[in-house]
PDB file of N, CA, C and O in Angstrom, chain B, residues numbered from 101:
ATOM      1  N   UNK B 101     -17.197 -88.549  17.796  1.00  0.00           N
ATOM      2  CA  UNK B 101     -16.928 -87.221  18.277  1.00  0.00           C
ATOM      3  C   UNK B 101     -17.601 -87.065  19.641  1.00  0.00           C
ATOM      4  O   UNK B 101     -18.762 -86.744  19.895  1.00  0.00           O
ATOM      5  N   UNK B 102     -16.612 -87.365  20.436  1.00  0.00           N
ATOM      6  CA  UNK B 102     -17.239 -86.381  22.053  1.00  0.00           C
ATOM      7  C   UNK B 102     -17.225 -85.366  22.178  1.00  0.00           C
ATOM      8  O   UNK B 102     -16.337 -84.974  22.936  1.00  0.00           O
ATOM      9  N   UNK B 103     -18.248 -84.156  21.490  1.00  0.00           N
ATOM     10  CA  UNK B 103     -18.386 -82.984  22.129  1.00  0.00           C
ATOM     11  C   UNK B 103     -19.765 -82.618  22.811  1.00  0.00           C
ATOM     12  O   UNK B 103     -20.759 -83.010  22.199  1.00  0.00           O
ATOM     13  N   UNK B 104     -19.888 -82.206  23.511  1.00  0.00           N
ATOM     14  CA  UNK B 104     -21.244 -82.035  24.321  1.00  0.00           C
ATOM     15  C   UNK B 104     -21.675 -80.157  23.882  1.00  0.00           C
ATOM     16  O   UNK B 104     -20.970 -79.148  23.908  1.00  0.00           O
ATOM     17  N   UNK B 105     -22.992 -80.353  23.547  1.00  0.00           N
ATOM     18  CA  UNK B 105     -23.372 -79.187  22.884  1.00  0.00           C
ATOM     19  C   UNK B 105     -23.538 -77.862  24.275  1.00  0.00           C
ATOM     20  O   UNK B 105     -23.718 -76.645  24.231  1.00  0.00           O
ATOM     21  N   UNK B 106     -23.381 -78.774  25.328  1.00  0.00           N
ATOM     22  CA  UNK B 106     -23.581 -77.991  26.355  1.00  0.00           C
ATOM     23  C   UNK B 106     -22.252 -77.069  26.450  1.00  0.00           C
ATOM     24  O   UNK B 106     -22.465 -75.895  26.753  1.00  0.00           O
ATOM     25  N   UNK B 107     -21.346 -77.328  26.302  1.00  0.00           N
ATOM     26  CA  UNK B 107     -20.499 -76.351  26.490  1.00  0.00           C
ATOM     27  C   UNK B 107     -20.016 -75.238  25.707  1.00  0.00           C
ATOM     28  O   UNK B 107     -19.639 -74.162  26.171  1.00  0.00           O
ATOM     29  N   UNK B 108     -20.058 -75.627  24.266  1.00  0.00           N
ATOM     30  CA  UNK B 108     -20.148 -74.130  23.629  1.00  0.00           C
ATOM     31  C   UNK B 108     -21.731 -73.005  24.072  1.00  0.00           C
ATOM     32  O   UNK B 108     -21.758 -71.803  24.334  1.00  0.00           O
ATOM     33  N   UNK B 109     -22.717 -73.875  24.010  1.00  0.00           N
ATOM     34  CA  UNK B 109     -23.867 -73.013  24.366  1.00  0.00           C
ATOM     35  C   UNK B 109     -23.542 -72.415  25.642  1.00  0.00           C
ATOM     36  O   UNK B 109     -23.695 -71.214  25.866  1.00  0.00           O
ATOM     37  N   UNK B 110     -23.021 -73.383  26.612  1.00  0.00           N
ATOM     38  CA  UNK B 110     -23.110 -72.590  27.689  1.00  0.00           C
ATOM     39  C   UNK B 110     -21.925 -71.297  27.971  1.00  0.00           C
ATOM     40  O   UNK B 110     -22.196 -70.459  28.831  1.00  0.00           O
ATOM     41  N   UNK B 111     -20.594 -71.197  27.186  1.00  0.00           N
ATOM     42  CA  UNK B 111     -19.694 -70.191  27.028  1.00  0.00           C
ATOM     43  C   UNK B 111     -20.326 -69.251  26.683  1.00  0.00           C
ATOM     44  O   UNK B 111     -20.205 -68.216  27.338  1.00  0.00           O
ATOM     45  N   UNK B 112     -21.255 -69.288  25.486  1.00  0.00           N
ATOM     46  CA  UNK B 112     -21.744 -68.471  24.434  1.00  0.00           C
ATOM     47  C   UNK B 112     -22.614 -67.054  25.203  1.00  0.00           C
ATOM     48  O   UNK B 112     -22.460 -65.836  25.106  1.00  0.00           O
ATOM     49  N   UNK B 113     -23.849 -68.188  26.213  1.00  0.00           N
ATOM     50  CA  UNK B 113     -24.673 -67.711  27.243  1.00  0.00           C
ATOM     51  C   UNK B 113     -23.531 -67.066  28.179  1.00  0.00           C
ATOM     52  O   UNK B 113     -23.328 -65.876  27.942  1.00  0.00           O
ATOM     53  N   UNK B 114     -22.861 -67.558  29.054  1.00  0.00           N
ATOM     54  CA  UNK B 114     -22.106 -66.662  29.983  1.00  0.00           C
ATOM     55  C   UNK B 114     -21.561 -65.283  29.391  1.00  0.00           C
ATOM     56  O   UNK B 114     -21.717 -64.170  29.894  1.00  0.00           O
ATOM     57  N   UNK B 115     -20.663 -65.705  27.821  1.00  0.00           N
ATOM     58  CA  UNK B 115     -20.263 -64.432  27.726  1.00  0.00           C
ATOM     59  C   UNK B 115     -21.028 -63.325  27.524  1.00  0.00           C
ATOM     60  O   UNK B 115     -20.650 -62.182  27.784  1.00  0.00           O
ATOM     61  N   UNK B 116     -22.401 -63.702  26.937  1.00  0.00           N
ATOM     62  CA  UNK B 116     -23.107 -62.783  26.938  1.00  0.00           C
ATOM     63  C   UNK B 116     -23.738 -62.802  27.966  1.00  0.00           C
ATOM     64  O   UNK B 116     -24.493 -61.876  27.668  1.00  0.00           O
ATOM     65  N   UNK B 117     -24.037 -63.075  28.881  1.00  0.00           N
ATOM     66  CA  UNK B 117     -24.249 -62.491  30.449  1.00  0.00           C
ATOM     67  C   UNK B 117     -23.830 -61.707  31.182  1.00  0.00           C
ATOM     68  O   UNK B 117     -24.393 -60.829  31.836  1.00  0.00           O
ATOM     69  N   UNK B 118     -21.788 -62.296  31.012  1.00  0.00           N
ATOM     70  CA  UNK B 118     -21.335 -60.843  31.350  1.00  0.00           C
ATOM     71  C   UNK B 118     -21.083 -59.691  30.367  1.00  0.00           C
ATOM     72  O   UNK B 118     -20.672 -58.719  31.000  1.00  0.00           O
ATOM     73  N   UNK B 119     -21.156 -59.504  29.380  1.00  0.00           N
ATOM     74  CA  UNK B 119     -21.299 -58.346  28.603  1.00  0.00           C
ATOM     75  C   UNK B 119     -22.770 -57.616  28.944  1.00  0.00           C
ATOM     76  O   UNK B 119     -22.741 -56.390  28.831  1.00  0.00           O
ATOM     77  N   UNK B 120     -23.775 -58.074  29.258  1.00  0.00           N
ATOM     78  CA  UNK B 120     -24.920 -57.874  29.766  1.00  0.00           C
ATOM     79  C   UNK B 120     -25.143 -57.617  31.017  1.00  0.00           C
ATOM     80  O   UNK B 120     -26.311 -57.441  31.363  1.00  0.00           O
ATOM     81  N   UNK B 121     -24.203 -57.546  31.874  1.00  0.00           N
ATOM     82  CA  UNK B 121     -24.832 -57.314  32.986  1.00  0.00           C
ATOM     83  C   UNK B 121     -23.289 -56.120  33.435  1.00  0.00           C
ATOM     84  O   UNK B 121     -23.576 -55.190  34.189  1.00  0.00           O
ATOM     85  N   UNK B 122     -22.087 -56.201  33.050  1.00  0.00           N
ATOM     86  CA  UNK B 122     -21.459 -55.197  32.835  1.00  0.00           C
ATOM     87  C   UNK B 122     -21.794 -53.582  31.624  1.00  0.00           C
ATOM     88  O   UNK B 122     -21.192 -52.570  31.264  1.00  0.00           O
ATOM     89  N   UNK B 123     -22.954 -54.168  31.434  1.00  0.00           N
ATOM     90  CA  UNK B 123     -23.046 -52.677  30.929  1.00  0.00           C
ATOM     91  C   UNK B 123     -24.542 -52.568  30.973  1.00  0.00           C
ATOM     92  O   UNK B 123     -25.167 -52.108  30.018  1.00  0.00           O
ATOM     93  N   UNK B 124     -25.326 -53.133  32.462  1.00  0.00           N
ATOM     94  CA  UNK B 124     -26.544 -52.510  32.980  1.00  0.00           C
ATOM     95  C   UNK B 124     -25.551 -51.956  34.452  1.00  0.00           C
ATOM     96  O   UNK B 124     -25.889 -51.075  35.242  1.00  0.00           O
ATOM     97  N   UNK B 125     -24.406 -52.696  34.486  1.00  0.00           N
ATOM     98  CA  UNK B 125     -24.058 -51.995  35.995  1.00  0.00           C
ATOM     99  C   UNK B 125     -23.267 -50.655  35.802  1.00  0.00           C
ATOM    100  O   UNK B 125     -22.921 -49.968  36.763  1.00  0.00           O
ATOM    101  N   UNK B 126     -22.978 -50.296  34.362  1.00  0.00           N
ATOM    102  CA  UNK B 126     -22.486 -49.005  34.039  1.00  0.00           C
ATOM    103  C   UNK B 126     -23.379 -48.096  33.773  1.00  0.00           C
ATOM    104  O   UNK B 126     -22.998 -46.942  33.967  1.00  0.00           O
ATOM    105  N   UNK B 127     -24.736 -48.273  33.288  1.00  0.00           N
ATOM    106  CA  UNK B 127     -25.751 -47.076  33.477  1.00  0.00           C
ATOM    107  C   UNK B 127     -26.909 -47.479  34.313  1.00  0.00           C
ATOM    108  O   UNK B 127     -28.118 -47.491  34.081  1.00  0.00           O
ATOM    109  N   UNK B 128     -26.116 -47.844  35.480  1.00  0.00           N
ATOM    110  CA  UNK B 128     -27.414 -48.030  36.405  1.00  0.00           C
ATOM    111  C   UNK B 128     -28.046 -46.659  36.760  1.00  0.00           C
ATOM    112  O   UNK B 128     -29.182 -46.656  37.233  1.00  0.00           O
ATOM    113  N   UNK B 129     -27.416 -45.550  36.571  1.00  0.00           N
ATOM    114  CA  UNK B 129     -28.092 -44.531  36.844  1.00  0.00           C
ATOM    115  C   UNK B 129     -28.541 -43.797  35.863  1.00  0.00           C
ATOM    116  O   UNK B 129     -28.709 -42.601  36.096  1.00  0.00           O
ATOM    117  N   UNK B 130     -28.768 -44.190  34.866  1.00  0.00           N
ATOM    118  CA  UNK B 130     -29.847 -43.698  33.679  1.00  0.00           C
ATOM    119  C   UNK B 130     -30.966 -43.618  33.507  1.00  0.00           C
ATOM    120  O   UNK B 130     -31.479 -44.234  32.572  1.00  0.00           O
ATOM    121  N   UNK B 131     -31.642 -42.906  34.275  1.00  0.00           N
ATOM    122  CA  UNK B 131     -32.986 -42.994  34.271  1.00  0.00           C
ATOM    123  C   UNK B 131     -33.649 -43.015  32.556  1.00  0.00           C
ATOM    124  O   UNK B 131     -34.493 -43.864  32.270  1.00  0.00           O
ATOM    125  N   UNK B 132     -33.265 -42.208  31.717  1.00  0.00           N
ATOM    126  CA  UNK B 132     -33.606 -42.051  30.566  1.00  0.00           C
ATOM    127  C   UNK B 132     -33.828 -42.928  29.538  1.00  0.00           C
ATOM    128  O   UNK B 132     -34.562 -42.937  28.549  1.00  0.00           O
ATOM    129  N   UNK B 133     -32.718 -43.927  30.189  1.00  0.00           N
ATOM    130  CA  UNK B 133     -32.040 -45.552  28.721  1.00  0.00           C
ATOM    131  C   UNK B 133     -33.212 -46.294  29.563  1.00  0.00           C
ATOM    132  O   UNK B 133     -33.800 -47.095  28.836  1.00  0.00           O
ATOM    133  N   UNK B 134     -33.803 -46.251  31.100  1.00  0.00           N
ATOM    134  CA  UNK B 134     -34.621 -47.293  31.419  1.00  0.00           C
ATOM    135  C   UNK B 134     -35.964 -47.119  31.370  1.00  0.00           C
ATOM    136  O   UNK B 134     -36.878 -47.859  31.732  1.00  0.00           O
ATOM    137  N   UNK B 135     -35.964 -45.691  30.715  1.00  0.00           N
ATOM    138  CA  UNK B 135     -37.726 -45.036  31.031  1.00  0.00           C
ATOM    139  C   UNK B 135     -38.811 -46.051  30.343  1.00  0.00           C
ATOM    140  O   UNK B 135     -39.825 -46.472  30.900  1.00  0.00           O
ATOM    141  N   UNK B 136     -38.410 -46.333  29.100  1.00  0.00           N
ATOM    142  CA  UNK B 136     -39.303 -47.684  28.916  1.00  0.00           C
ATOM    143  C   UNK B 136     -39.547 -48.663  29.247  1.00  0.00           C
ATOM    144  O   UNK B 136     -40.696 -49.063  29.065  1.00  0.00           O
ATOM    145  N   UNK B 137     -38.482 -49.583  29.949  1.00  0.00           N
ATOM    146  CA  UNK B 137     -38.977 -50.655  30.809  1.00  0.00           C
ATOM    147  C   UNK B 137     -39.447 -50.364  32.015  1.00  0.00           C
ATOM    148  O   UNK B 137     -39.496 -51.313  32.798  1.00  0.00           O
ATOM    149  N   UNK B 138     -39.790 -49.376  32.376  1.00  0.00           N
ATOM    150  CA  UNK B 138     -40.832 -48.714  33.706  1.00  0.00           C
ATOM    151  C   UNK B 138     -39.488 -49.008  34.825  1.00  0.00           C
ATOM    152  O   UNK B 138     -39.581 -49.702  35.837  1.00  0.00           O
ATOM    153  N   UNK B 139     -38.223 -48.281  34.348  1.00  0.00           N
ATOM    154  CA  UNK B 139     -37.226 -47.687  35.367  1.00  0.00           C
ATOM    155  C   UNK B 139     -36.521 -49.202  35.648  1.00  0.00           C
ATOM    156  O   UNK B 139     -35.590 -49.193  36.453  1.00  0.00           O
ATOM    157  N   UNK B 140     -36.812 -50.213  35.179  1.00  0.00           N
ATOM    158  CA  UNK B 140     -36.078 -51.553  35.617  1.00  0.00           C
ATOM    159  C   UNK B 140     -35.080 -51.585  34.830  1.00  0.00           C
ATOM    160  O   UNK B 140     -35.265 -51.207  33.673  1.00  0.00           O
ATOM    161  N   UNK B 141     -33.907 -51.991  35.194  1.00  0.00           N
ATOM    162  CA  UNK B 141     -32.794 -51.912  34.310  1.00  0.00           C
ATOM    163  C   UNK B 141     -32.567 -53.739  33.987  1.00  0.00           C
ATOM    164  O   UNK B 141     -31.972 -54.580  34.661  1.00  0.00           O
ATOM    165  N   UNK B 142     -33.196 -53.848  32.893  1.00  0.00           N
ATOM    166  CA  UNK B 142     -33.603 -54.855  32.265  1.00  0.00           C
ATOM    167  C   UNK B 142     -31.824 -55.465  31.950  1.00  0.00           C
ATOM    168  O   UNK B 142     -31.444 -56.571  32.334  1.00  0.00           O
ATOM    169  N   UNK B 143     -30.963 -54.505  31.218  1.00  0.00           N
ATOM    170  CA  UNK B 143     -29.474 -54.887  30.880  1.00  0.00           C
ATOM    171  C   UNK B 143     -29.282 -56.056  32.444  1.00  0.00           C
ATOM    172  O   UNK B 143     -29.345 -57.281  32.339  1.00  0.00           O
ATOM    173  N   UNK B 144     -29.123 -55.557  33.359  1.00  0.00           N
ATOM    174  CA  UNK B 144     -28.570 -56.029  34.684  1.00  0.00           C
ATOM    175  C   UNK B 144     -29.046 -57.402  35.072  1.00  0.00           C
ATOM    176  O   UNK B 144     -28.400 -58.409  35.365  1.00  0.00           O
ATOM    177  N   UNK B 145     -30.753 -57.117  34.975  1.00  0.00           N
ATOM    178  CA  UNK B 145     -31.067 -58.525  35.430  1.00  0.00           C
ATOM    179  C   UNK B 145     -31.485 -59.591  34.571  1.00  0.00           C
ATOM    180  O   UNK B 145     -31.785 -60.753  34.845  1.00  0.00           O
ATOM    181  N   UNK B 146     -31.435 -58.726  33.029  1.00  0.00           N
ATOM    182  CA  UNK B 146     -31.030 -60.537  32.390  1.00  0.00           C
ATOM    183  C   UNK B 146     -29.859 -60.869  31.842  1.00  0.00           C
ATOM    184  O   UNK B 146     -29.627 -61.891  31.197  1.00  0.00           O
ATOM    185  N   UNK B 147     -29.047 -59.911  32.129  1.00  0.00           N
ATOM    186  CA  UNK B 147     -27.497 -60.323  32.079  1.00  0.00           C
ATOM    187  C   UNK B 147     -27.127 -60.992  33.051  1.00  0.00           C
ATOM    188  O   UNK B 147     -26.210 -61.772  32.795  1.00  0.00           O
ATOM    189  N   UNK B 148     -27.586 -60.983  34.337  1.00  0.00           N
ATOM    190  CA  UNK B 148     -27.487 -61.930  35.668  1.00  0.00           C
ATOM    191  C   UNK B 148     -27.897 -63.319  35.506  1.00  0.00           C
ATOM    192  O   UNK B 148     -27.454 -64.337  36.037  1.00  0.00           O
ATOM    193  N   UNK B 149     -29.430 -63.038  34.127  1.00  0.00           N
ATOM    194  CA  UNK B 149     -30.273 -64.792  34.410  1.00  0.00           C
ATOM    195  C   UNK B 149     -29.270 -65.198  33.372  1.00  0.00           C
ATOM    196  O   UNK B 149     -28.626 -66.195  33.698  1.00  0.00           O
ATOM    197  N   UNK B 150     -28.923 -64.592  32.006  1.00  0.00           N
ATOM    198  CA  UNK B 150     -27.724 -64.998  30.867  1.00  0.00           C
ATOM    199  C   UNK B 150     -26.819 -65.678  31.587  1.00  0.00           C
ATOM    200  O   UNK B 150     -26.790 -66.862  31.252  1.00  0.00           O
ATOM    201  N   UNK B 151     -25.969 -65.361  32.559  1.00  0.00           N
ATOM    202  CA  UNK B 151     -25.278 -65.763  33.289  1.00  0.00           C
ATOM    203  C   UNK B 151     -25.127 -67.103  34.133  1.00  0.00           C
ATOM    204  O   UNK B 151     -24.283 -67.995  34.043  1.00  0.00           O
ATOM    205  N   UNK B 152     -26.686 -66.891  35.345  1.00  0.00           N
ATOM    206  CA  UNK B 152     -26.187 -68.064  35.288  1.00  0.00           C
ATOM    207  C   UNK B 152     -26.725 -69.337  34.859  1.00  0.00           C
ATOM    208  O   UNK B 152     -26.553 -70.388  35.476  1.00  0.00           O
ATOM    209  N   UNK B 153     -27.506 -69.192  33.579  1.00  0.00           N
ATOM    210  CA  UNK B 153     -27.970 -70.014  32.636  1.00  0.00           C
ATOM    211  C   UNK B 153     -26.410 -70.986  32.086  1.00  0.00           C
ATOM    212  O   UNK B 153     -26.043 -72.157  32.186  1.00  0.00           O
ATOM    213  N   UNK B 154     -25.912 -69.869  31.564  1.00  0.00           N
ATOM    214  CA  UNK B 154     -24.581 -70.285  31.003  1.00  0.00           C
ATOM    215  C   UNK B 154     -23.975 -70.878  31.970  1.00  0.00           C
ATOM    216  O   UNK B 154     -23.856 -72.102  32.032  1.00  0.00           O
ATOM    217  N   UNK B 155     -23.548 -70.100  32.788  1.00  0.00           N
ATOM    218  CA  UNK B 155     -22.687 -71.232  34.093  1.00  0.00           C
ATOM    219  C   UNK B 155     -22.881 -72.352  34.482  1.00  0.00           C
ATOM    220  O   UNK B 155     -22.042 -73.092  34.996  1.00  0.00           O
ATOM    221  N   UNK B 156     -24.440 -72.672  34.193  1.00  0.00           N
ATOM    222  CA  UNK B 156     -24.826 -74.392  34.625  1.00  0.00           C
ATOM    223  C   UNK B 156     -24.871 -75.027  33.689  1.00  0.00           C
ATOM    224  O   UNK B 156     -24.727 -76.248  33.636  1.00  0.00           O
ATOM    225  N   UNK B 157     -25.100 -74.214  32.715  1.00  0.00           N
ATOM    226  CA  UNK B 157     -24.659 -75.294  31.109  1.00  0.00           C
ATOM    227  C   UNK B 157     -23.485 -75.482  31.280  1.00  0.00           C
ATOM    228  O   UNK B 157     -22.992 -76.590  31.064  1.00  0.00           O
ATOM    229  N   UNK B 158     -22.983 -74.753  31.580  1.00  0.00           N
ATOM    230  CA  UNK B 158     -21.049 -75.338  31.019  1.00  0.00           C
ATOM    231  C   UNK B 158     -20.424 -76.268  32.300  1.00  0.00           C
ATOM    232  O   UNK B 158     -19.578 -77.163  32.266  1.00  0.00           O
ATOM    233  N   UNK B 159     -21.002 -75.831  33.171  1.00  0.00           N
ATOM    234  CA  UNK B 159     -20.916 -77.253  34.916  1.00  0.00           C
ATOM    235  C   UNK B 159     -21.380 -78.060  34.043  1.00  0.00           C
ATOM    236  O   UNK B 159     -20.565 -78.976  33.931  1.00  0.00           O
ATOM    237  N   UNK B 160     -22.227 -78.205  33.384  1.00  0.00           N
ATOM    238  CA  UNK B 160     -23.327 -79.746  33.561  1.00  0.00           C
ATOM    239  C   UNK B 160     -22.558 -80.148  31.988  1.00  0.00           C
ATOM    240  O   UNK B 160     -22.818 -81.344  31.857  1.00  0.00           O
ATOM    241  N   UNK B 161     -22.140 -79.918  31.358  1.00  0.00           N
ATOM    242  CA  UNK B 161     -20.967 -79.390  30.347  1.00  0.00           C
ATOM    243  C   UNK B 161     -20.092 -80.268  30.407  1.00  0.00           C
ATOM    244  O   UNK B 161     -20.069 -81.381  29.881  1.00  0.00           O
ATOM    245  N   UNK B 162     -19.027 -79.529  31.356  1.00  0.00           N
ATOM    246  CA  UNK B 162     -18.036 -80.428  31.879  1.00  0.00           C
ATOM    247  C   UNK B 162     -18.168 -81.547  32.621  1.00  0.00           C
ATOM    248  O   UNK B 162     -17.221 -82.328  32.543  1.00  0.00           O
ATOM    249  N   UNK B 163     -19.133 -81.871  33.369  1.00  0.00           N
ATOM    250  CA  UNK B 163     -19.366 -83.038  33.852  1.00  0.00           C
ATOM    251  C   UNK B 163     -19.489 -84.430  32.878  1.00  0.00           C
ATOM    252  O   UNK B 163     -19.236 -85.629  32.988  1.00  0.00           O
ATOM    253  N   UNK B 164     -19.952 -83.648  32.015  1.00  0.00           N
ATOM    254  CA  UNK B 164     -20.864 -84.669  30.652  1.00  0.00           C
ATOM    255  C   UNK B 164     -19.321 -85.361  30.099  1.00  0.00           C
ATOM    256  O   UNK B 164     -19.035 -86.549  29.947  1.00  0.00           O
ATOM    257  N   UNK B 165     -18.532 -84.204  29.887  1.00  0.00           N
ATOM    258  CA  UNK B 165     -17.074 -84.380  29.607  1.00  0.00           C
ATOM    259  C   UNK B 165     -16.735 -85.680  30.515  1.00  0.00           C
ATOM    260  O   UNK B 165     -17.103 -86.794  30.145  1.00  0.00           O
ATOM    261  N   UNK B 166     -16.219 -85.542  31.381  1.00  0.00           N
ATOM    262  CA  UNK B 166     -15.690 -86.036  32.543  1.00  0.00           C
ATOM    263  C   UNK B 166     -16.170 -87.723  32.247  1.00  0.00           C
ATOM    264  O   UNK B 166     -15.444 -88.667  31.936  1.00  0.00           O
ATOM    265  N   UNK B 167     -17.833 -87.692  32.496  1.00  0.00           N
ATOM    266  CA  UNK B 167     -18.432 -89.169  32.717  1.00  0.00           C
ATOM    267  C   UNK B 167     -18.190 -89.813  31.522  1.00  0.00           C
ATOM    268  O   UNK B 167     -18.443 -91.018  31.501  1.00  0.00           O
ATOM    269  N   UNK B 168     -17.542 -89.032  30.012  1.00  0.00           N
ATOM    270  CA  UNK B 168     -17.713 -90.093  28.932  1.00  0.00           C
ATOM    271  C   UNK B 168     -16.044 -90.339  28.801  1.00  0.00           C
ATOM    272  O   UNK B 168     -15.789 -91.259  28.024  1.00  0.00           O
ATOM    273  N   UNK B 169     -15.016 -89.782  29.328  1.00  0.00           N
ATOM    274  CA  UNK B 169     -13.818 -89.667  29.450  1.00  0.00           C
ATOM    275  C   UNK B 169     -13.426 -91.364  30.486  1.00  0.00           C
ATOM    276  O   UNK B 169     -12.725 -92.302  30.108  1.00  0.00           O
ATOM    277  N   UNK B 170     -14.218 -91.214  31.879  1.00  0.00           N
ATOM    278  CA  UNK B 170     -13.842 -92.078  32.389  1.00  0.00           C
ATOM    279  C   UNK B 170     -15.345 -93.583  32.297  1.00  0.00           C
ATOM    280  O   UNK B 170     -15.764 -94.313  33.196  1.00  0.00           O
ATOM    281  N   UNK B 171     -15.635 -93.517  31.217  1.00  0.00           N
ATOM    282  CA  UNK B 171     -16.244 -94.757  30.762  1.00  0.00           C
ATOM    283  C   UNK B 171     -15.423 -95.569  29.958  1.00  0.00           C
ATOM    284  O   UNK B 171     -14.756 -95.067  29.054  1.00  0.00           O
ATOM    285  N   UNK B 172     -15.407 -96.825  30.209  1.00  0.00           N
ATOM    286  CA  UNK B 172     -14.527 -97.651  29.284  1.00  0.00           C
ATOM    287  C   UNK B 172     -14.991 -97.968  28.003  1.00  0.00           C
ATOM    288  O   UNK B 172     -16.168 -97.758  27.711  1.00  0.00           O
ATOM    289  N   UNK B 173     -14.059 -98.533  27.065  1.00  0.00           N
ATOM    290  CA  UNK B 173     -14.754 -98.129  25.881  1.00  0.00           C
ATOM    291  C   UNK B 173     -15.860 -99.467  25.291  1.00  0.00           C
ATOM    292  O   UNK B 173     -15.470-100.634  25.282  1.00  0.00           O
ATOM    293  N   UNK B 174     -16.695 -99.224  25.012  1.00  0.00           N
ATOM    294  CA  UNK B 174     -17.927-100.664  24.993  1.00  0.00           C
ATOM    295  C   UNK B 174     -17.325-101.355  23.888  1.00  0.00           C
ATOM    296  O   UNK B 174     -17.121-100.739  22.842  1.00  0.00           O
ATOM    297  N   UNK B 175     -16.918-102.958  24.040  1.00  0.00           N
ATOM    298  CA  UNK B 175     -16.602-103.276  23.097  1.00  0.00           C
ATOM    299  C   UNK B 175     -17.583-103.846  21.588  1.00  0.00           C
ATOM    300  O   UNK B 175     -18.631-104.403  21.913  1.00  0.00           O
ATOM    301  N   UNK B 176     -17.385-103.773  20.363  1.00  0.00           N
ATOM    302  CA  UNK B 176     -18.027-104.096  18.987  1.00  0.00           C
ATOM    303  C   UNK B 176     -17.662-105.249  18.467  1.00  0.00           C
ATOM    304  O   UNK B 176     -16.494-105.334  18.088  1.00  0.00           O
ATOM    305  N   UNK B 177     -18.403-106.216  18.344  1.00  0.00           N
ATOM    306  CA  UNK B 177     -18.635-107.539  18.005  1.00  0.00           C
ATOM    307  C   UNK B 177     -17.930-107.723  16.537  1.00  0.00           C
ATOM    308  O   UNK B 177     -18.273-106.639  16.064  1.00  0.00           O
ATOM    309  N   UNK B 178     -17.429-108.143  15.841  1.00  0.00           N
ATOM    310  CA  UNK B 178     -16.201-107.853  14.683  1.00  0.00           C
ATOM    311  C   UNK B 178     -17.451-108.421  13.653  1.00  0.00           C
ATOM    312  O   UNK B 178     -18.228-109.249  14.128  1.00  0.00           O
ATOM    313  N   UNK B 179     -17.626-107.979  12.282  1.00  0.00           N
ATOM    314  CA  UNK B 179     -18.820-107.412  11.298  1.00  0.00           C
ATOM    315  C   UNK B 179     -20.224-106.484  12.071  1.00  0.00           C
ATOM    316  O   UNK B 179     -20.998-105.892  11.320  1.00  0.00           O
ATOM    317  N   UNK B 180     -20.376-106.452  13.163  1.00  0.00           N
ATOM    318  CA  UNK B 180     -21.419-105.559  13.683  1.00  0.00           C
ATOM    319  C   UNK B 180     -21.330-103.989  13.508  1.00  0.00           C
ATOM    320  O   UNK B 180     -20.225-103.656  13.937  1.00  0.00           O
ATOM    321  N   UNK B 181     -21.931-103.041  13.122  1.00  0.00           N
ATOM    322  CA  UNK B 181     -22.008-101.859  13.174  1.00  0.00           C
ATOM    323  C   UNK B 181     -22.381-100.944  14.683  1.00  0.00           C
ATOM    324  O   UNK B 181     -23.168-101.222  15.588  1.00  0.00           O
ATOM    325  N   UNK B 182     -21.621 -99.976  14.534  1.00  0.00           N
ATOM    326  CA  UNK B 182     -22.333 -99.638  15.981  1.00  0.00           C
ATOM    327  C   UNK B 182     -22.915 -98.123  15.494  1.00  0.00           C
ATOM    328  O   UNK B 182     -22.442 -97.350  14.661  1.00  0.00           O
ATOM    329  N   UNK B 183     -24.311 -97.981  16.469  1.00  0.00           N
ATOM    330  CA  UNK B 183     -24.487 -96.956  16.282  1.00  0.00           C
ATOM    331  C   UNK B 183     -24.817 -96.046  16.919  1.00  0.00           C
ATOM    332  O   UNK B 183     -25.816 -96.416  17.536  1.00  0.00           O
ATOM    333  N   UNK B 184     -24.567 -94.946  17.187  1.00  0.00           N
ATOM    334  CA  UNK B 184     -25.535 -94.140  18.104  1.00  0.00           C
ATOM    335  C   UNK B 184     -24.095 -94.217  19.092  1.00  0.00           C
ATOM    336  O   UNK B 184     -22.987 -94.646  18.771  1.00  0.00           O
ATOM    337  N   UNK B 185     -24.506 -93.694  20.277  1.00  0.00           N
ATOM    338  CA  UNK B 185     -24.172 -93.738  21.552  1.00  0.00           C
ATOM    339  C   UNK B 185     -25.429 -93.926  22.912  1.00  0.00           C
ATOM    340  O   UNK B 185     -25.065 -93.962  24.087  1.00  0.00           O
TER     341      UNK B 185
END
């Protein structure tokens, strides 16, 4: 199985980045929802780091894709087991 764990994690992270940072940029003017984090609108800027956490997981993701796609396939010695990658 070639799947690289990087890319569901990293979808997972983006989408919740932008759900996170689209709804600190809808009450950016709430003083009230931010009075506890001392007026920082916390939604915005870690929906920004969510973001682009996720975005470089899923680059580094697809790359991972890519390099095991164009590797040839190692050949197995006939009774040998293979294991791992």
């Amino acid at each position: 199985m070639n799947l690289d764990l990087r890319l569901p994690m990293g979808l997972m992270f983006t989408l919740t980045g932008v759900i996170m940072s689209l709804y600190g940029m809808a009450t950016n003017g709430d003083a009230a929802l931010y009075a506890k984090s001392l007026g920082i609108n916390a939604n915005l800027w870690w929906g920004l780091v969510l973001l682009v956490f996720g975005l470089t997981m899923t680059i580094f993701g697809f790359r991972g894709q890519r390099r095991i796609a164009n590797e040839p396939p190692t050949p197995v010695a006939e009774g040998q087991v293979r294991r791992g990658h």
